[in-house]
DRENVO-967931 format. One record per residue (C-alpha): x, y, z negated; residue in one letter. Coordinates in steps of 0.001 Angstrom, whole numbers, padded with zeros to 6 digits, always signed. Each point is the difference from the previous one (the first is absolute). Example, Ala and Ser with C-alpha at 12.3 -4.5 7.8 and 13.67 -1.06 7.14 Angstrom:
2
+012300-004500-007800a/+001370+003440+000660s/
***
This chain:
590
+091592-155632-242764x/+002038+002329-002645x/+001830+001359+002753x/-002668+000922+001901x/-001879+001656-002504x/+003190+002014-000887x/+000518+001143+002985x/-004271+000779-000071x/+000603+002211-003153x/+003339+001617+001395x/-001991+001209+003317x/-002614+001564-002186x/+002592+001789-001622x/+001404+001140+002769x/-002883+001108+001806x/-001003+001892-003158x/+002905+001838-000350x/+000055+000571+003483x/-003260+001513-000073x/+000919+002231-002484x/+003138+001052+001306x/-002200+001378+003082x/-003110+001087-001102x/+002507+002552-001741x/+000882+003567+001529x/+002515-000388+002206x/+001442+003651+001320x/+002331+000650+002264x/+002667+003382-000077x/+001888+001674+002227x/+000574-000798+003844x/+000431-001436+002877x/-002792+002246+001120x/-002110-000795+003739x/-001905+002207+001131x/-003662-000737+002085x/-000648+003164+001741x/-003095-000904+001564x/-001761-000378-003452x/+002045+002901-001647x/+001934-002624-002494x/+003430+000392-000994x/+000766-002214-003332x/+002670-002055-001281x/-000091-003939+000639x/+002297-001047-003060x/-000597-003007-001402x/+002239+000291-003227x/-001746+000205-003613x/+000075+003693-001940x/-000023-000715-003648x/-000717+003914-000005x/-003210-000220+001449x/-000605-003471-002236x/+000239+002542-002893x/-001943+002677+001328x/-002779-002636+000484x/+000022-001031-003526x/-000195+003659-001452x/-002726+000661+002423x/-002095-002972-000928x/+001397+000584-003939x/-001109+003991-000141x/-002437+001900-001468x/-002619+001345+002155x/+000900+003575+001151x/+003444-000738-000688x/+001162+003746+001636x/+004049-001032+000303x/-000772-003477+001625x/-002456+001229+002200x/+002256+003234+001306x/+002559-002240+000968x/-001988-002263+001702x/-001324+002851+001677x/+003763+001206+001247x/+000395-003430+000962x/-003066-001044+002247x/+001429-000265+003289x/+002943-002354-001496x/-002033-002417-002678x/-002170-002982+001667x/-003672+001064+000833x/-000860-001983-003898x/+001128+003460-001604x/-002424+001823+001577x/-002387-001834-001683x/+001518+000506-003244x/+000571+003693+000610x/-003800+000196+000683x/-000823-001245-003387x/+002428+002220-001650x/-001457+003068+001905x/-003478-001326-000820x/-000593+001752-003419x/+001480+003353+001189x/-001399+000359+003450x/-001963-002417+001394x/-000520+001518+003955x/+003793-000601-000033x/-000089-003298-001276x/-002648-000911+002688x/+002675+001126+002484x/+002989-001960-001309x/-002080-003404-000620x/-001133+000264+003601x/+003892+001149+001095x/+000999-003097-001882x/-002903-002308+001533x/+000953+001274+004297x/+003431-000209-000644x/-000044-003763-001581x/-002091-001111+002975x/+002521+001715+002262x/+002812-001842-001442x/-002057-003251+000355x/-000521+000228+003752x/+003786+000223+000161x/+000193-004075-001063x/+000208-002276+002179x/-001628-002713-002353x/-003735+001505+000122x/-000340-001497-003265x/+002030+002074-002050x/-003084+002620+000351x/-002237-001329-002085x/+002471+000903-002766x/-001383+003744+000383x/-003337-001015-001908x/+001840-000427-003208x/+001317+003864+000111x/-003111+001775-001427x/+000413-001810-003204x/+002585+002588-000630x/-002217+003105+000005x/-003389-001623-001189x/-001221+003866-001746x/-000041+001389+003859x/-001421-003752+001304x/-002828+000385-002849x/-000495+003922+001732x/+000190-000916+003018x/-003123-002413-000125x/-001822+003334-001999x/+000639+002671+002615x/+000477-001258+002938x/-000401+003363+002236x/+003095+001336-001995x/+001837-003207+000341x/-000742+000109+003818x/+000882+003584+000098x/+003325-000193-001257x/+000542-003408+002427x/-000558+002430+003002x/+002680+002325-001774x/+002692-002770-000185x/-000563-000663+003073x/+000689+003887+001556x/+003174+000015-002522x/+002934+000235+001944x/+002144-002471-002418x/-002434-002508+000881x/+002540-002208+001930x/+003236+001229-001741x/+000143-002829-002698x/+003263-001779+000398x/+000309-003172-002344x/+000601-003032+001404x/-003262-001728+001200x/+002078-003212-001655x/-002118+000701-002882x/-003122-001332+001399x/+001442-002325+002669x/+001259-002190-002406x/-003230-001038-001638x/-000492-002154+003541x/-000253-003044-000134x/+003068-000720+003035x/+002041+001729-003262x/-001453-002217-002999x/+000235-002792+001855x/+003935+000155+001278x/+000732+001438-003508x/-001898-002967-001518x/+002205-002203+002051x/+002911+001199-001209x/-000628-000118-003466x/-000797-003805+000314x/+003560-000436+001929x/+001518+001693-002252x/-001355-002213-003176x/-000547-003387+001408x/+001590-002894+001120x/+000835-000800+003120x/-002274-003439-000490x/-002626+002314-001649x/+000111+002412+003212x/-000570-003137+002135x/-002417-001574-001800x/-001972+003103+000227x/+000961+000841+003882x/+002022+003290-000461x/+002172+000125+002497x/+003504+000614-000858x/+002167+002986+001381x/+001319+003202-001106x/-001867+002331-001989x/-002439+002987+001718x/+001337+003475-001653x/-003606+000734+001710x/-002659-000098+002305x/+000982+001254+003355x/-001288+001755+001897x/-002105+001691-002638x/-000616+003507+001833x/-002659+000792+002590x/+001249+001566+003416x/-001028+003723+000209x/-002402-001128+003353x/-001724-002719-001476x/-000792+002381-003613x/-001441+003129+002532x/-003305-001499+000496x/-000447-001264-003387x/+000919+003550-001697x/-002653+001497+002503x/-002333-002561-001701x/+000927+000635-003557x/-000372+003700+000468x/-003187-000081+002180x/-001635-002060-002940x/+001336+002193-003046x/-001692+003036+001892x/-003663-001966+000074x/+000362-001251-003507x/+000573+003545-000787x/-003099+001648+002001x/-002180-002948-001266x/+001644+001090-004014x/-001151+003328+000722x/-002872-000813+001615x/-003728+000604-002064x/-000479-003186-002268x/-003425+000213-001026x/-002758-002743+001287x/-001527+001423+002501x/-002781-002597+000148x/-003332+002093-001942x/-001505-001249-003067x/-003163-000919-001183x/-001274+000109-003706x/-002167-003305-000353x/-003090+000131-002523x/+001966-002638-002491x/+003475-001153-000599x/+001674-003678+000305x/-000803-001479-003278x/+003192-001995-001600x/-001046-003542-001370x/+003470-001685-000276x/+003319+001396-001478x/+003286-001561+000031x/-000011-002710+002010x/+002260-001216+002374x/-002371-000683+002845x/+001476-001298+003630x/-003295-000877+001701x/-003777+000655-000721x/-003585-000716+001676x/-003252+000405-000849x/-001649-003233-000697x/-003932-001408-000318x/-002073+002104-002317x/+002111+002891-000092x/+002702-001854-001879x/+003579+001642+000582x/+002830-002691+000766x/+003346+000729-000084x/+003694-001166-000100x/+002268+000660-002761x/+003638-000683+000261x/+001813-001482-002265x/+003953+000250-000228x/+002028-002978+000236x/-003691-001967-000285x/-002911-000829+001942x/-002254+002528+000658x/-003080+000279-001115x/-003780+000201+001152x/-002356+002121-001825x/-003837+000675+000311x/-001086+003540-001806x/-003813-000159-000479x/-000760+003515-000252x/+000457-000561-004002x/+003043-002353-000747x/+002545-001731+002237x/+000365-003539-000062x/+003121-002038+001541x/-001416-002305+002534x/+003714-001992+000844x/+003561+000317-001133x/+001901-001878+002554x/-000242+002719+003044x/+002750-000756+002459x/+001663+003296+000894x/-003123+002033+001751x/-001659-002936+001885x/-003281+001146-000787x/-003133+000606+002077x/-003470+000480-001242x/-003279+001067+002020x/-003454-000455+000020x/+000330-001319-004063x/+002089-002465+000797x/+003901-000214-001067x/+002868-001829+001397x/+003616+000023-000946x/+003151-002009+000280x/+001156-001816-002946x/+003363+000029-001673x/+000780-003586-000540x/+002576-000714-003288x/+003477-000537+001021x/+001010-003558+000174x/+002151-001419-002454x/+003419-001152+000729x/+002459+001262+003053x/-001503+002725+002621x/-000216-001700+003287x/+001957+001808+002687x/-002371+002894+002077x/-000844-001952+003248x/-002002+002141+002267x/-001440-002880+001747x/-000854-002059-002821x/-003893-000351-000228x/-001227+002122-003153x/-002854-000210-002130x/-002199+003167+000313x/-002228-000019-003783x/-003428+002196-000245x/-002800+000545-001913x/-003360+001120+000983x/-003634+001229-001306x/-001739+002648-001276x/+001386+002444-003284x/-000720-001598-003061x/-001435-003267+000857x/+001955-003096+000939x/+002527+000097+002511x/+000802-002766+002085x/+003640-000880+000340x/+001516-001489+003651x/+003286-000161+001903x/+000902-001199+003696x/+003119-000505+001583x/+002240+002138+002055x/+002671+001043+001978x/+001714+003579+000161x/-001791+001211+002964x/-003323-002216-000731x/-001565+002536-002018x/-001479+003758+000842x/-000123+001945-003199x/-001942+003620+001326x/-002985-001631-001894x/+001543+000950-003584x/-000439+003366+001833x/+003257+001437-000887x/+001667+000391+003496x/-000712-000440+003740x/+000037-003781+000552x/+004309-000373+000824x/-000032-003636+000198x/+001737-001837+002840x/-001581-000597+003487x/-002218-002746-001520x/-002040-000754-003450x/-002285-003141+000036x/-000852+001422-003735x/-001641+003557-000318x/-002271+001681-002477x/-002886+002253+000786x/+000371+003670-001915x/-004083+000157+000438x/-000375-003279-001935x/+003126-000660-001475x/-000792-003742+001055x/+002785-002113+002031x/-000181-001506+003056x/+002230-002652+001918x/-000268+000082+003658x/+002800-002728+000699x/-001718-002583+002138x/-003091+002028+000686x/-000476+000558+003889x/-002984+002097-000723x/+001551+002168-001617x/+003198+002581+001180x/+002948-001637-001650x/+001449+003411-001721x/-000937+000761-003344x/+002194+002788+000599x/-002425+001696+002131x/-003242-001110-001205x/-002375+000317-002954x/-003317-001328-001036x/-002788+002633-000458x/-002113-001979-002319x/-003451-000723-000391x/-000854-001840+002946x/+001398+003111+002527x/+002684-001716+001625x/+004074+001172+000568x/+001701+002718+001010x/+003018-000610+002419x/+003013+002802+000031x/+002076-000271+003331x/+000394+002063+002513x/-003272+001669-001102x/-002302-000751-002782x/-002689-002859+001193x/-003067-001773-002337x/-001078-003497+000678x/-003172-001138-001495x/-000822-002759-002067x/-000370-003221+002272x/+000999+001775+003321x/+003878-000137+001366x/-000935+003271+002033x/+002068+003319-001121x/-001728+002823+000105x/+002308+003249+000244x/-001044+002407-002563x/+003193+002567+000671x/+002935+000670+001576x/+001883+000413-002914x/+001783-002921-001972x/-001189+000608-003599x/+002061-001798-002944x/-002911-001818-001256x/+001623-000729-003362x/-001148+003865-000573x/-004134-000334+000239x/-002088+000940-002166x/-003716-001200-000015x/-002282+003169-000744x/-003417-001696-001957x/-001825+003693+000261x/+000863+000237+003499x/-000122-003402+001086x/+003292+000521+001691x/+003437-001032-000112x/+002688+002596-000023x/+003003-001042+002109x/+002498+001831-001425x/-000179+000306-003983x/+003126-000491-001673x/+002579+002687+000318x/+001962+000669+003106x/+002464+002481+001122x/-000816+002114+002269x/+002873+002495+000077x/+003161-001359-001229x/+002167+001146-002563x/+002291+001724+002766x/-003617+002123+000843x/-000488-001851+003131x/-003628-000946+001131x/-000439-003718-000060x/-003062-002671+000310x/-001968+002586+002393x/-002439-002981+000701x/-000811-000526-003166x/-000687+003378-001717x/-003836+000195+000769x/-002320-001863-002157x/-001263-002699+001876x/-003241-002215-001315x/-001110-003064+001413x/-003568-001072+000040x/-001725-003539+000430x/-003352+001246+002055x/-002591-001829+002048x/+001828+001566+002846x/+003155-001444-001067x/+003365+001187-001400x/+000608+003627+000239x/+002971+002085-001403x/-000659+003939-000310x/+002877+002426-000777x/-000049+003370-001552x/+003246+002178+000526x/+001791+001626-003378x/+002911+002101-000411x/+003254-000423-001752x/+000551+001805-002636x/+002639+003055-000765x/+002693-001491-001500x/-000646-004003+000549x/+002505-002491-000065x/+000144-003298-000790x/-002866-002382-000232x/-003272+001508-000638x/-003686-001841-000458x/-003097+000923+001079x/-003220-000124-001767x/-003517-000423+001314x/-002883+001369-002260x/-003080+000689+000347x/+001265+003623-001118x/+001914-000382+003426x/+003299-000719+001343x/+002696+000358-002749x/+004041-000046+000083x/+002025-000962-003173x/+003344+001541+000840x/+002562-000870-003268x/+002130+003105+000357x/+000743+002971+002488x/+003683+000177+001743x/+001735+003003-000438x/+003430+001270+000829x/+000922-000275-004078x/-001631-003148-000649x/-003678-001053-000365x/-002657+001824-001072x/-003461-001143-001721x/-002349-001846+003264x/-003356-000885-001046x/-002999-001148+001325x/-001526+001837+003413x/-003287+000400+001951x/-000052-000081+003052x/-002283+001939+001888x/-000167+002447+002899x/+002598-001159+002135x/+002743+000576-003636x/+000265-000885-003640x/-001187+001681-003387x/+001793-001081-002678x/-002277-000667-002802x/+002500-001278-003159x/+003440+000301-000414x/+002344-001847-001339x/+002524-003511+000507x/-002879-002836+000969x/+001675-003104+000653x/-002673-003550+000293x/-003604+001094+001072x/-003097-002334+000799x/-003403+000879+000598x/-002839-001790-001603x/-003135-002182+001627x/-002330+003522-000744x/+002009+001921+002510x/+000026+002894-002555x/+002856-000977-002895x/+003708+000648+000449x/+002430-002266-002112x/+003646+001122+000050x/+003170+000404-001822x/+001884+002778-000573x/+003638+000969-001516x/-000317+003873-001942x/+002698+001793+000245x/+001632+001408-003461x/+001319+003584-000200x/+003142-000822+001663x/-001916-002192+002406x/+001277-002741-000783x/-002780-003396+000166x/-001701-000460-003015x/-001923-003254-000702x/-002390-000779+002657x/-003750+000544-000403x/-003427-001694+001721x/-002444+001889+001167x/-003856-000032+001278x/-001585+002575+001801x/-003566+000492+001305x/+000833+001491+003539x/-003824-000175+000397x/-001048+002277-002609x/+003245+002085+000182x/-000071+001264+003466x/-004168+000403+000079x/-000657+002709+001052x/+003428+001150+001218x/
***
């Protein structure tokens, strides 16, 4: 057992230094040189260390800003030094001219990507992300004035030294993971044991000098640097492209009023009474349940399991976290049964505390309403997100057998079935009724008291991705099913998206109309503040701005609850706020 934790210790050691050793600059100098006509590259593909451009590094990193001898000689050097260089020679150009710096940071930036496609490990690239570090003044600009950034990108790339850099690409292909791993090898044959080596399964054998081959063939980088150029020129156009929302505003009557500072809130809901519920986390705890009474907040539990939470129609639900058992941790067993602990009621009176046992894939969890149900095939345990009541439907022929893809409506109205189509079945009757051709996750409803209707889709969903690609078509309008004499009927209204959406998004329905809380807008330098929109004629008007992250709309149809993060001067998040607003009163009129 000594032995084996020696050799433990001398493998951490080793890995650590190794680690080290490469996430250090590594440059090559002088030749051989190849040259790749069909991409314009000539460059050397040494793999020998410089300690000359080791030093250079640490002056660069070590110098004053504007440091007029360091960066001339950078400068002279450009086309020799690794693409990293650049970057420093952008910062050092910053304070005296920054158009110029602009050009050299984006110089550095092509060039560093070009060497990258030249690997033939395809993950040595993602070593390029680290580079800006070095020139964080013309980062911090770039993210300011984006036209001029884009501007000079177009520049660099009409500069006829573009392709002339001619370091070894060695410097970046040897952060991949082919190269850590035969260099890690060989530091562990070179320091252990032949028993140790064994032990371990390393096989034995001479030593790798280094991964071969390491360089891309000229035919197989062609396509890729048609890639990498064609996407520099749109990130460009879309830099220098106008930035401003160009979704119109509309001054409401009154402001969002803010009722909570500083707290950490994950999930809230409107309860019974217009009582605000919500779930505070708690690090390296439970987290915690908390009822705010318009007047003073009171904490309604303390032993919240992660986010397990669901609460609707007054009623609350969450998954307990059970105290860890004394003595040794069993070993994980993914088939083992499991007990599943809850408690139940109403905020602020007594709630009722249960369990049932289950299996991995026994259980759909879309009623705690903070997914789409992703359980396996089959759940003979479900919860309703209308309710927030369980069900078990193991055994039950009347019943479909998936609590994956069904959910309880409540109140005497029956189930909703989600396959292939969305279908209700009414209380007493095994005949399905199909109410649409789309298959709604039901874990998102919402039941509407001052409509009598239940939304189908009110927790947030993406519906363009965060690569700006429409997604969820089928579920972007509002749909609203109704319980009539003449039986179930769902009626859709068609909304936009919004400029600049990505991500998930939520939409609202208030007796104000159809609103969209959008957290923040995408744009080509980072987000930008989203807000809350109304949608109406066929688009949105945005009607607050700012970062709203958790909404819920209470029983009167009228009052907003959400949480927002400010943004300080340097917009960074400041604490988080909760808010009410009166969309009733603040769009009358409007």
């Amino acid at each position: 057992m000594r032995g084996r934790q020696l050799s433990v210790r001398r493998i951490s050691a080793i890995f650590l230094g190794l680690f080290v050793m490469l996430t250090a600059p590594v440059f090559a100098a002088g030749g051989p040189y190849v040259s790749y006509p069909a991409v314009g590259r000539t460059f050397s593909v040494s793999q020998n260390e410089h300690t000359g451009y080791e030093a250079l590094l640490k002056r660069a990193m070590q110098a004053p800003a504007g440091d007029e001898a360091l960066r001339a000689e950078l400068e002279a050097r450009r086309n020799e030094l690794p693409p990293i260089f650049l970057y420093y020679l952008a910062e050092h150009t910053f304070a005296s001219d920054p158009q110029a710096a602009l050009e050299w940071y984006w110089l550095g930036h092509m060039r560093a990507r070009m060497d990258a496609i030249l690997c033939a490990d395809t993950t040595a690239a993602q070593g390029v992300r680290y580079l800006p570090a070095a020139a964080k003044s013309v980062v911090a600009y770039t993210r300011t004035h984006p036209k001029e950034s884009g501007e000079a990108g177009k520049r660099v790339l009409a500069r006829d030294d573009l392709r002339d850099g001619e370091a070894s690409p060695w410097w970046i292909c040897v952060h991949g993971m082919r190269a850590m791993n035969s260099a890690l090898q060989n530091q562990l044959k070179k320091s252990m044991t032949a028993e140790e080596r064994r032990q371990l399964g390393i096989p034995d054998g001479a030593l790798q000098e280094a991964p071969a081959p390491w360089l891309r063939d000229e035919a197989d980088v062609v396509p890729d640097y048609e890639k990498l150029f064609a996407g520099a020129r749109q990130n460009f156009d879309s830099l220098t492209a106008p930035m401003e929302e160009k979704t119109p505003s509309l001054q409401p009557a009154m402001a969002p009023e803010v009722v909570l500072r500083g707290v950490n809130v994950a999930k809230l809901y409107w309860g019974a009474g217009n009582q605000l519920v919500f779930l505070t986390s708690v690090p390296r705890a439970a987290n915690r349940l908390m009822v705010w009474d318009g007047k003073e907040t009171t904490m309604i539990a303390d032993d919240v399991l992660g986010e397990n939470v669901c609460a609707a129609g007054g009623y609350v639900s969450y998954q307990r976290q059970m105290p860890r058992p004394e003595g040794e941790k069993p070993k994980f067993d993914r088939t083992r049964p499991k007990e599943l602990y809850y408690k139940q009621g109403r905020p602020g009176s007594y709630m009722s505390e249960k369990s049932f046992t289950y299996t991995e894939t026994m259980v759909a969890r879309g009623g705690y309403q903070t997914q789409m149900m992703r359980t396996g095939a089959f759940a003979s345990w479900g919860q309703s997100s209308l309710t927030c009541q369980w069900f078990h439907y193991e055994g039950d022929a009347d019943l479909p057998s998936n609590a994956n893809s069904v959910s309880q409506l409540g109140r005497d109205l029956g189930f909703l079935e989600s396959s292939g189509g969305t279908y209700h079945y009414a209380p007493g009757t095994l005949k399905a009724v199909k109410i649409s051709d789309t298959d709604y996750p039901l874990a998102c409803m919402k039941y509407l008291p001052f409509m009598d209707a239940f939304q189908m889709v009110a927790c947030p969903i993406s519906y363009v991705s965060v690569r700006g690609a429409n997604e969820n078509d089928a579920l972007l309008p509002v749909a609203l099913l109704t319980l009539g004499p003449d039986g179930p009927k769902v009626t859709t209204t068609d909304i936009a998206r919004i400029d600049g959406e990505r991500g998930q998004t939520q939409t609202l329905v208030t007796k104000a109309g159809i609103i969209r809380r959008m957290p923040s807008r995408y744009t080509p330098v980072g987000p930008k503040p989203g807000g809350f929109y109304l949608m109406r004629d066929g688009g949105a008007v945005k009607i607050w701005e700012g970062y709203p992250a958790e909404s819920d709309v209470a029983d009167d149809g009228c009052t907003i609850a959400f949480t927002t993060m400010p943004r300080n001067e340097n917009g960074q998040p400041a604490p988080v706020q909760v808010m009410t607003w009166d969309v009733c009163k603040a769009l009358d009129g409007l």
